[in-house]
PyMOL Python script that loads the backbone (N, CA, C, O; Angstrom):
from pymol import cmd

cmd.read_pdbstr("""\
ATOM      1  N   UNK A   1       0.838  -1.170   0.000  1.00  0.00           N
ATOM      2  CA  UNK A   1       0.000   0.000   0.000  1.00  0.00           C
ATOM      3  C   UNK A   1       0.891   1.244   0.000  1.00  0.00           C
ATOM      4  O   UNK A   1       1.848   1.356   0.766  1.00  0.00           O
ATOM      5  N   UNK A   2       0.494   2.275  -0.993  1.00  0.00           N
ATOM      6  CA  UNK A   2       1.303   3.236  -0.981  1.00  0.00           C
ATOM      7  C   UNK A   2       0.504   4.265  -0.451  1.00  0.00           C
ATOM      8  O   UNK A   2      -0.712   4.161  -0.610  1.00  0.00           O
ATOM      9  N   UNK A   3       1.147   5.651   0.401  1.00  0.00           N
ATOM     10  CA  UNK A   3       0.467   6.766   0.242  1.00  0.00           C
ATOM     11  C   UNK A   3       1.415   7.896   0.662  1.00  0.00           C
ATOM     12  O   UNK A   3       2.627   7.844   0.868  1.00  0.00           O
ATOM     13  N   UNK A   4       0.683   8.789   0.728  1.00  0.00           N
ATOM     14  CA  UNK A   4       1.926  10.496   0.519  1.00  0.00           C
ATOM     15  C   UNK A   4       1.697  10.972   1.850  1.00  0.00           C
ATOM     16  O   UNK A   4       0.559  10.645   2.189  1.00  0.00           O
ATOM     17  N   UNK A   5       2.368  11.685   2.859  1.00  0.00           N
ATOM     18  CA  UNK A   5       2.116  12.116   4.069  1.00  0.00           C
ATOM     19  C   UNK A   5       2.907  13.619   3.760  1.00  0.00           C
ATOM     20  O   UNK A   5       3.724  13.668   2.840  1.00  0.00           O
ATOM     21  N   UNK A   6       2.719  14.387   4.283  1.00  0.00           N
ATOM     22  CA  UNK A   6       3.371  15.630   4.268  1.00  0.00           C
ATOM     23  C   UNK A   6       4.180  15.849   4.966  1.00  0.00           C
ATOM     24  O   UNK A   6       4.368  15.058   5.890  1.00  0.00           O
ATOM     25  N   UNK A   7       4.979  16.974   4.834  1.00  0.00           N
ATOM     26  CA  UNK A   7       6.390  17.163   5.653  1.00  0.00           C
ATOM     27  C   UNK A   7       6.429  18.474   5.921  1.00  0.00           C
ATOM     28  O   UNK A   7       5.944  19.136   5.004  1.00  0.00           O
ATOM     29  N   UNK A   8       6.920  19.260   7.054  1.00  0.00           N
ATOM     30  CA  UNK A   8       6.648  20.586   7.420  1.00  0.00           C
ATOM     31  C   UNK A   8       8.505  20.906   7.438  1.00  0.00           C
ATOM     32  O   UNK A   8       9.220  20.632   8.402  1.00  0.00           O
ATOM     33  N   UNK A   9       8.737  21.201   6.825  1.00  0.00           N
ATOM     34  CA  UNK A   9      10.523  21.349   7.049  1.00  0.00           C
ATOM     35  C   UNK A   9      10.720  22.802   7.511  1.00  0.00           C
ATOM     36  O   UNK A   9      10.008  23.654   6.979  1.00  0.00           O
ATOM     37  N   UNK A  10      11.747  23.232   8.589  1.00  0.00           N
ATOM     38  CA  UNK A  10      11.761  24.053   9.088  1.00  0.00           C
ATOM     39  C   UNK A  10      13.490  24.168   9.144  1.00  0.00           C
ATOM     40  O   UNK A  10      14.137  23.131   8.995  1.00  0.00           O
ATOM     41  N   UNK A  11      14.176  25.439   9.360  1.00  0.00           N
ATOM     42  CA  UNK A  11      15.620  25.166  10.010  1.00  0.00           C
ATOM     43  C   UNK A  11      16.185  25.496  11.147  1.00  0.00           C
ATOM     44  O   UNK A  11      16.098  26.723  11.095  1.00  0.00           O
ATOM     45  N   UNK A  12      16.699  25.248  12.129  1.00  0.00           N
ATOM     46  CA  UNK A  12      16.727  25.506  13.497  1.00  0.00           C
ATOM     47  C   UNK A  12      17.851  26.665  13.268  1.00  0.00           C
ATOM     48  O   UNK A  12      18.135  27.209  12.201  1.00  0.00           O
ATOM     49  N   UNK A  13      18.441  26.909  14.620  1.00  0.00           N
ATOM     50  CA  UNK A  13      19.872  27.482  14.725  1.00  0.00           C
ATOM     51  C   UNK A  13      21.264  27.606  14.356  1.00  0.00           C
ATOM     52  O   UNK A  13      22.111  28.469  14.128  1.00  0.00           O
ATOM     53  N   UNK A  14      21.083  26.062  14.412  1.00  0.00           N
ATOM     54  CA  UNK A  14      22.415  25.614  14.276  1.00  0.00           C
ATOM     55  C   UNK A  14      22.321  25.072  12.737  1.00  0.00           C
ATOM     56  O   UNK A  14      22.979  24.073  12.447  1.00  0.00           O
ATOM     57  N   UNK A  15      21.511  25.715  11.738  1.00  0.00           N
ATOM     58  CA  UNK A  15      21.291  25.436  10.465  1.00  0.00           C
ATOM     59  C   UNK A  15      20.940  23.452  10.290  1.00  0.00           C
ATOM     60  O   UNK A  15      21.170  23.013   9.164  1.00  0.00           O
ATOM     61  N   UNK A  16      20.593  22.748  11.014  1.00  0.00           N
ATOM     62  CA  UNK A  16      20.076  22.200  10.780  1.00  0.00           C
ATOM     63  C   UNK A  16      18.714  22.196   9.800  1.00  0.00           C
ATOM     64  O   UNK A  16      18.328  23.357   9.666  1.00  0.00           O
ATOM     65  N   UNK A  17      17.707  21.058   8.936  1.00  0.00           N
ATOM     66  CA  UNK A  17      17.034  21.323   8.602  1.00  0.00           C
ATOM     67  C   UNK A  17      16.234  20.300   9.740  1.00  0.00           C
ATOM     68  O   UNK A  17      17.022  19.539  10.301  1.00  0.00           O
ATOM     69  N   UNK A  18      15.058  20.187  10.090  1.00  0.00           N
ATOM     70  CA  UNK A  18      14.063  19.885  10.924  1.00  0.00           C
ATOM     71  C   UNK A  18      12.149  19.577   9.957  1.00  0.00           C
ATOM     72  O   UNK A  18      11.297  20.320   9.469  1.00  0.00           O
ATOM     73  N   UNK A  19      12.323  18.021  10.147  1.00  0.00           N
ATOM     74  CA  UNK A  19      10.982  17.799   9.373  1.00  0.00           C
ATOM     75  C   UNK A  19      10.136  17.450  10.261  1.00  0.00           C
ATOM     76  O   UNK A  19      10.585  16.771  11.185  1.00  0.00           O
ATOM     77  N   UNK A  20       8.812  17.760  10.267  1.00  0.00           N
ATOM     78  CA  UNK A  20       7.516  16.935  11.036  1.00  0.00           C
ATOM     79  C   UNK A  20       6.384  16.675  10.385  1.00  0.00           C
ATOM     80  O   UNK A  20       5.720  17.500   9.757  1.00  0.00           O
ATOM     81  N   UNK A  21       6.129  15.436  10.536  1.00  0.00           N
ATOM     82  CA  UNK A  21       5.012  14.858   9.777  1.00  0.00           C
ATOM     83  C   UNK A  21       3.230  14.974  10.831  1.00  0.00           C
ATOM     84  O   UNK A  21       2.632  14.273  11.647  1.00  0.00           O
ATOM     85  N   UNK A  22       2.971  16.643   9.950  1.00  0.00           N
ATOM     86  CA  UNK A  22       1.752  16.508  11.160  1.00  0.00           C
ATOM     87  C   UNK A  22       0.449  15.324  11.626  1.00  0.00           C
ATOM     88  O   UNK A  22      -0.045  15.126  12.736  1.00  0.00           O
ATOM     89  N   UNK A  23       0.151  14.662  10.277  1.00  0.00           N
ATOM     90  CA  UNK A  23      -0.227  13.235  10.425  1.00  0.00           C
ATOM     91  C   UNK A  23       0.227  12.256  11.334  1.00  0.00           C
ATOM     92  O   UNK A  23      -0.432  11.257  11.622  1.00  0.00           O
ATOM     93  N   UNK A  24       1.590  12.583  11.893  1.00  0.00           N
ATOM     94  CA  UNK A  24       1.655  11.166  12.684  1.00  0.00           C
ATOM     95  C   UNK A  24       2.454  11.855  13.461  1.00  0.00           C
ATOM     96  O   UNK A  24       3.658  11.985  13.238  1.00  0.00           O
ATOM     97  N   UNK A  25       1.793  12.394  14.520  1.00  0.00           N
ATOM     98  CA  UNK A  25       2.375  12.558  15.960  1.00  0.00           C
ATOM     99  C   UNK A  25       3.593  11.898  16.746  1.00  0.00           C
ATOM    100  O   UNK A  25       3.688  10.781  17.254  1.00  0.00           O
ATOM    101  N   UNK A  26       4.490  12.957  16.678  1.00  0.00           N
ATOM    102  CA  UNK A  26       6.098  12.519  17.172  1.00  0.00           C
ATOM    103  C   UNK A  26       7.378  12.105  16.264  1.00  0.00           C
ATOM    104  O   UNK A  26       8.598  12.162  16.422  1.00  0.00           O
ATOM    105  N   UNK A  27       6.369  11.589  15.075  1.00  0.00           N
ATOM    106  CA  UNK A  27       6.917  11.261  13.893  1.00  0.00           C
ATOM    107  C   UNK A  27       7.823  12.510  12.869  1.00  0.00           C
ATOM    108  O   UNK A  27       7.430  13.103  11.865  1.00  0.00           O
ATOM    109  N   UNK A  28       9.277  12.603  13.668  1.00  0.00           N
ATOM    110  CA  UNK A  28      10.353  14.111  13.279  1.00  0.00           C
ATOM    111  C   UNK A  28      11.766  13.191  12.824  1.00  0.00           C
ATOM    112  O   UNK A  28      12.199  12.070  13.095  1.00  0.00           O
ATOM    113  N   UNK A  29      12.175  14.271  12.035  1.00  0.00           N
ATOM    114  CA  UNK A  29      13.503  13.733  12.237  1.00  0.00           C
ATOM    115  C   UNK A  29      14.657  15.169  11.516  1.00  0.00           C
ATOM    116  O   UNK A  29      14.290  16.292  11.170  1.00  0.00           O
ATOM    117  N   UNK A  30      15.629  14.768  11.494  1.00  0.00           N
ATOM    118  CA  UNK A  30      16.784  16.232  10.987  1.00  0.00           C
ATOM    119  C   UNK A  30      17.870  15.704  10.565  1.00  0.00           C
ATOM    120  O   UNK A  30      18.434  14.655  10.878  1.00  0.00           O
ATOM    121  N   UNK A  31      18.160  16.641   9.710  1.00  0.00           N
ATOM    122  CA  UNK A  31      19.526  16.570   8.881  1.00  0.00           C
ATOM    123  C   UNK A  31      19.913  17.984   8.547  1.00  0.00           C
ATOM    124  O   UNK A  31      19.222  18.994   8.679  1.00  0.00           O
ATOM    125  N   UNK A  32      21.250  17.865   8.049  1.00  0.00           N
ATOM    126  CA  UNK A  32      21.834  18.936   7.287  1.00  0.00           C
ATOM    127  C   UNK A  32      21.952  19.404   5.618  1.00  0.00           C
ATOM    128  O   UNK A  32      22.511  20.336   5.040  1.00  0.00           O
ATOM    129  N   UNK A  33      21.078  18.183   5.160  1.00  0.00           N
ATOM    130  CA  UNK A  33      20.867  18.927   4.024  1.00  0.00           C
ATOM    131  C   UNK A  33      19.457  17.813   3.975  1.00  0.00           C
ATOM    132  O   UNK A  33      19.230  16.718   4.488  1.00  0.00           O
ATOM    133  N   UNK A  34      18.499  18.967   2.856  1.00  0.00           N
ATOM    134  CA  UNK A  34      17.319  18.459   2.282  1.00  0.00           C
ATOM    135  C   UNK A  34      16.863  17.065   1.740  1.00  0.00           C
ATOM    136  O   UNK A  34      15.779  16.482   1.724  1.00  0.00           O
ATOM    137  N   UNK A  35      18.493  16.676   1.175  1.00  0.00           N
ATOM    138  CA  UNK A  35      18.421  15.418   0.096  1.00  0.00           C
ATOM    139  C   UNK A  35      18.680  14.257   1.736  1.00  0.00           C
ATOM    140  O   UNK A  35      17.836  13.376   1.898  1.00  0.00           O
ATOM    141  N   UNK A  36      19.659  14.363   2.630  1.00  0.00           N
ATOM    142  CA  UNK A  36      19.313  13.637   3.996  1.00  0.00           C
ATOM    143  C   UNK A  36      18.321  13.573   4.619  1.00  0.00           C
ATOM    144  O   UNK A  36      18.043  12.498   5.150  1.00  0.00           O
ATOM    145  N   UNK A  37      17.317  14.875   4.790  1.00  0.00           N
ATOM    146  CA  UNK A  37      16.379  15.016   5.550  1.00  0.00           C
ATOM    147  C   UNK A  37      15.175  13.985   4.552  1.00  0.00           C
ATOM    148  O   UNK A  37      14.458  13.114   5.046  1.00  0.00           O
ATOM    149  N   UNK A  38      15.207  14.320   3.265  1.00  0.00           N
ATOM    150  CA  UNK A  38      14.239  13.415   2.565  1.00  0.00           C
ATOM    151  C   UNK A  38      14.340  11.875   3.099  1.00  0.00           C
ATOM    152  O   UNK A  38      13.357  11.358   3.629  1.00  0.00           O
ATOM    153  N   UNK A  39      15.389  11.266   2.964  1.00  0.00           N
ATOM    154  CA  UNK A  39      16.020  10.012   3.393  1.00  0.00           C
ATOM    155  C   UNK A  39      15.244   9.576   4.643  1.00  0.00           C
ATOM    156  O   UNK A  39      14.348   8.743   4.777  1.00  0.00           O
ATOM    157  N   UNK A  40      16.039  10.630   5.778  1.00  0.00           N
ATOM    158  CA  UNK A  40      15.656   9.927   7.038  1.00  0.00           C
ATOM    159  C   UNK A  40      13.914   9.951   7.438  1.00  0.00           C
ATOM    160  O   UNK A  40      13.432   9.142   8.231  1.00  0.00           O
ATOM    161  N   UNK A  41      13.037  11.102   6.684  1.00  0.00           N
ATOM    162  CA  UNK A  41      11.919  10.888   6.724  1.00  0.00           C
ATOM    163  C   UNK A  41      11.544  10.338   6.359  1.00  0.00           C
ATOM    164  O   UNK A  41      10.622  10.295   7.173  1.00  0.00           O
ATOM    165  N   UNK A  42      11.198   9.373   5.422  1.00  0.00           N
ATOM    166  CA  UNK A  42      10.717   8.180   4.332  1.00  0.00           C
ATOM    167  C   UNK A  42      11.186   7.303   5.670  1.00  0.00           C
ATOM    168  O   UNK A  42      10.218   6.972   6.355  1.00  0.00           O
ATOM    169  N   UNK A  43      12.475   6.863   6.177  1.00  0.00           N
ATOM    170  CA  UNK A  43      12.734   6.183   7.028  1.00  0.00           C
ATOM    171  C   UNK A  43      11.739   6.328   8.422  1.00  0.00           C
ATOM    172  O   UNK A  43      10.818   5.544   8.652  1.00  0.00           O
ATOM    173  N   UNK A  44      12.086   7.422   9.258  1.00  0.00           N
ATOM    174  CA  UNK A  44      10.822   7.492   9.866  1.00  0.00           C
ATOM    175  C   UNK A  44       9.366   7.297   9.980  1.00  0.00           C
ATOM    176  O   UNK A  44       8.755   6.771  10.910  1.00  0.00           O
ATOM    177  N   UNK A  45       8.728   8.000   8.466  1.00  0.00           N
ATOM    178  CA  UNK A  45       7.902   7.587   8.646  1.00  0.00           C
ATOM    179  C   UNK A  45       7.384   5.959   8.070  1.00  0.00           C
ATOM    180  O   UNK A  45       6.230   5.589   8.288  1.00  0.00           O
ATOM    181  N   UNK A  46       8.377   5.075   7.327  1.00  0.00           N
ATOM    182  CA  UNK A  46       7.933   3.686   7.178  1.00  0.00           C
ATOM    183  C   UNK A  46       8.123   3.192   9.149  1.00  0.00           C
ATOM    184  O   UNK A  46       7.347   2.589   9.891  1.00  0.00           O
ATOM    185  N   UNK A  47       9.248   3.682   9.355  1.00  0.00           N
ATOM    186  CA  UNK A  47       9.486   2.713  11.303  1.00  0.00           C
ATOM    187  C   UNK A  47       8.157   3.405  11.639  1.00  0.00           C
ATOM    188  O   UNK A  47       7.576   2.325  11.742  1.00  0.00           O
ATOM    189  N   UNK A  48       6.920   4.539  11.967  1.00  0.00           N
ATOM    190  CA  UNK A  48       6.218   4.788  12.669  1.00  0.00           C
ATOM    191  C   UNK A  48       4.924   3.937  12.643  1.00  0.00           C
ATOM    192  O   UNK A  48       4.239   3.473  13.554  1.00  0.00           O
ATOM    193  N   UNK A  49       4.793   3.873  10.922  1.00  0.00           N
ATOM    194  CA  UNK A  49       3.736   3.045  10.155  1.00  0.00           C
ATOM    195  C   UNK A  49       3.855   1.705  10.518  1.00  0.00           C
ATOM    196  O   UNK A  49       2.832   1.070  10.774  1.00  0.00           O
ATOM    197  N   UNK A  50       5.235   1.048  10.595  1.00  0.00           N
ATOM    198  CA  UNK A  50       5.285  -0.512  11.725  1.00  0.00           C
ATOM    199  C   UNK A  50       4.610  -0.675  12.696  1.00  0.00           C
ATOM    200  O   UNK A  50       3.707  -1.507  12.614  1.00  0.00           O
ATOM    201  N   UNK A  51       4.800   0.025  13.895  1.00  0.00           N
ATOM    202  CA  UNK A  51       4.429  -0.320  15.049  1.00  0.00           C
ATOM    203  C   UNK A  51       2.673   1.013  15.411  1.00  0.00           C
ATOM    204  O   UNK A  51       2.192   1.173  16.533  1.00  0.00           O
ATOM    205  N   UNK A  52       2.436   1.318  14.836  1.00  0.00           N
ATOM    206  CA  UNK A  52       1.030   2.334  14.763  1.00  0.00           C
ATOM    207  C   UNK A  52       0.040   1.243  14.314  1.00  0.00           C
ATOM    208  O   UNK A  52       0.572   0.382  13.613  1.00  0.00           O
ATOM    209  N   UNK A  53      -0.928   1.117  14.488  1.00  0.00           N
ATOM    210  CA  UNK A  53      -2.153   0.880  14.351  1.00  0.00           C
ATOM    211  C   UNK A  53      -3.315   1.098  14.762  1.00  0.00           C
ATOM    212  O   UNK A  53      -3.568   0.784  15.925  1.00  0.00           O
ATOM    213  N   UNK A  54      -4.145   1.576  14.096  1.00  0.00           N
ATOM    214  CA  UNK A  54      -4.891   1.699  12.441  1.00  0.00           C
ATOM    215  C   UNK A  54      -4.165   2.855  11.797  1.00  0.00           C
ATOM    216  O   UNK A  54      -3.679   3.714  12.534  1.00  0.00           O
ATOM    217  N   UNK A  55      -4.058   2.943  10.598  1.00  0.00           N
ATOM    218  CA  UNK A  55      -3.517   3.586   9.821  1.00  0.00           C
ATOM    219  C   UNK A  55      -4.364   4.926  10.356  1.00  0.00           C
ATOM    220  O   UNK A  55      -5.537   4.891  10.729  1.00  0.00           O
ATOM    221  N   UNK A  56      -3.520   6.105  10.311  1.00  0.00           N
ATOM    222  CA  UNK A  56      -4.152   7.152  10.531  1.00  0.00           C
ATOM    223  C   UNK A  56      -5.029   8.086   9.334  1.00  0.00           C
ATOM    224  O   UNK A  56      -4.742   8.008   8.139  1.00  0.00           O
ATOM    225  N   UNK A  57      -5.975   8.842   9.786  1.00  0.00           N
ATOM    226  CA  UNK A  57      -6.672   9.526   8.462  1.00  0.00           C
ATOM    227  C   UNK A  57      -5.708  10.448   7.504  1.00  0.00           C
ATOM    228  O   UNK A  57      -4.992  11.168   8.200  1.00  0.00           O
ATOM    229  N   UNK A  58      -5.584  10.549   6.679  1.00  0.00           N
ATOM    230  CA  UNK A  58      -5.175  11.042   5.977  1.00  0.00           C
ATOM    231  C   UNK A  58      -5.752  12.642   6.029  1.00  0.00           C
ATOM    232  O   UNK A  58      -6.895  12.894   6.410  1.00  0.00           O
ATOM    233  N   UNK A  59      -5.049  13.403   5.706  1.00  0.00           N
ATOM    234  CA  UNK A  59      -5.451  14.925   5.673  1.00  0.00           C
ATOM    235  C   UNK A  59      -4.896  15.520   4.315  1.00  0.00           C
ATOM    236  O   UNK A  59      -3.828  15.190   3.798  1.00  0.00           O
ATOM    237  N   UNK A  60      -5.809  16.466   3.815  1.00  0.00           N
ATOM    238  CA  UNK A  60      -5.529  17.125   2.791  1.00  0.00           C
ATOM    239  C   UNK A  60      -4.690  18.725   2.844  1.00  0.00           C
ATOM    240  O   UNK A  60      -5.274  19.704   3.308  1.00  0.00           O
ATOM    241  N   UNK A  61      -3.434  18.800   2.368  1.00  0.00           N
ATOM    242  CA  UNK A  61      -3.088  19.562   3.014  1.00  0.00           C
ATOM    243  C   UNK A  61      -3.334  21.270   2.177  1.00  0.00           C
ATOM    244  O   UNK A  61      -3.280  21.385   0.952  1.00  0.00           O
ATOM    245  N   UNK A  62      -3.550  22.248   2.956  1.00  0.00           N
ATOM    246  CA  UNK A  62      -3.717  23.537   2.836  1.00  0.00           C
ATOM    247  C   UNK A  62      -2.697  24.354   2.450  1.00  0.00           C
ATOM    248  O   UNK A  62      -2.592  24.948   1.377  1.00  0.00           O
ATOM    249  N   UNK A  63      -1.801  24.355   3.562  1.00  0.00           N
ATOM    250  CA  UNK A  63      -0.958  25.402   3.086  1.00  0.00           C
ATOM    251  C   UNK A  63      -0.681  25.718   4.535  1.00  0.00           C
ATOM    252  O   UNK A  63      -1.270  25.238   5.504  1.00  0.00           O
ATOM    253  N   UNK A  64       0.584  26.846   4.543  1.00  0.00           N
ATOM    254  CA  UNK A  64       1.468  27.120   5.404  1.00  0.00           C
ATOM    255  C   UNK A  64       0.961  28.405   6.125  1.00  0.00           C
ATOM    256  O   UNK A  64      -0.148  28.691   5.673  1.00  0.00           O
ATOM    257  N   UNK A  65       1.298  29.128   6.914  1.00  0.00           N
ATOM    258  CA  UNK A  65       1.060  30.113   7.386  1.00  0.00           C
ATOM    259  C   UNK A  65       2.409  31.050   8.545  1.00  0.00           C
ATOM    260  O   UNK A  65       3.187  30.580   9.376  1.00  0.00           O
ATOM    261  N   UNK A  66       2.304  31.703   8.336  1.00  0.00           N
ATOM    262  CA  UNK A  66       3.156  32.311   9.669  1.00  0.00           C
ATOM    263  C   UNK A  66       2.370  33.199  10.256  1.00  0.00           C
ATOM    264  O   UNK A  66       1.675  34.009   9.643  1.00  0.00           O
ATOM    265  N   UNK A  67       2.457  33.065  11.766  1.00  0.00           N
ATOM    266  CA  UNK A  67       1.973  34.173  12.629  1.00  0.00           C
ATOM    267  C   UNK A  67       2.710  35.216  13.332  1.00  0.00           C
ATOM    268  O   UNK A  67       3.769  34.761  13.764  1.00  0.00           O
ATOM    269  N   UNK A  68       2.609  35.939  13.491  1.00  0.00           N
ATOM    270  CA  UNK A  68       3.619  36.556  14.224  1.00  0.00           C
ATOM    271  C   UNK A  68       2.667  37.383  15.816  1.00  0.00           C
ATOM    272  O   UNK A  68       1.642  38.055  15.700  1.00  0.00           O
ATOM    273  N   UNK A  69       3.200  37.146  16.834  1.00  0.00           N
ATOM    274  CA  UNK A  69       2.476  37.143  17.793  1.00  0.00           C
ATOM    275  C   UNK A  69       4.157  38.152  18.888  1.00  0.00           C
ATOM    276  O   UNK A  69       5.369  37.999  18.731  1.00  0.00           O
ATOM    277  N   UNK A  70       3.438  39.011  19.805  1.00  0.00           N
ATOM    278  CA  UNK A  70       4.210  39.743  20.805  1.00  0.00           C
ATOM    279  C   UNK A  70       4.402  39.323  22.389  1.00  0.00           C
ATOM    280  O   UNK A  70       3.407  39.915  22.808  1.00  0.00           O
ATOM    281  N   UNK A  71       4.739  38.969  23.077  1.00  0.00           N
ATOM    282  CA  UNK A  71       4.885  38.845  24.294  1.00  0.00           C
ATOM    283  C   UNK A  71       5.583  38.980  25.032  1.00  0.00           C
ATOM    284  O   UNK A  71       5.303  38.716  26.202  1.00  0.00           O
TER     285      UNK A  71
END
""", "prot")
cmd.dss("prot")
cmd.show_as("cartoon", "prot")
cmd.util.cbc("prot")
cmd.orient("prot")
């Protein structure tokens, strides 16, 4: 069974890149370049899809946003 999950890639501080798969809760991982980060996510998310059950709903995704908030 195949299917597509989304990826939220972000870059931290230390120029890392930083992915999270909002579909599957906890399900992150990081690298230093894009073409690694692709890698280890496909990896992640096949190890999450092992041990998870029932497959989670699928979501259609929207789009990004930034907020910017003061405190």
């Amino acid at each position: 069974m195949k299917r597509t999950f989304n990826v939220v890639i972000e870059r931290d501080a230390s120029g890392f890149y930083v992915g999270v798969v909002p579909e599957l809760p906890g399900c992150h991982s990081q690298a230093r370049t894009l073409d690694q980060l692709t890698k280890r996510m496909k990896e992640a998310i096949e190890l999450y899809l092992e041990v998870k059950e029932p497959m989670p709903k699928q979501l259609n995704f929207v789009g990004i946003q930034q907020i910017e908030v003061s405190y």
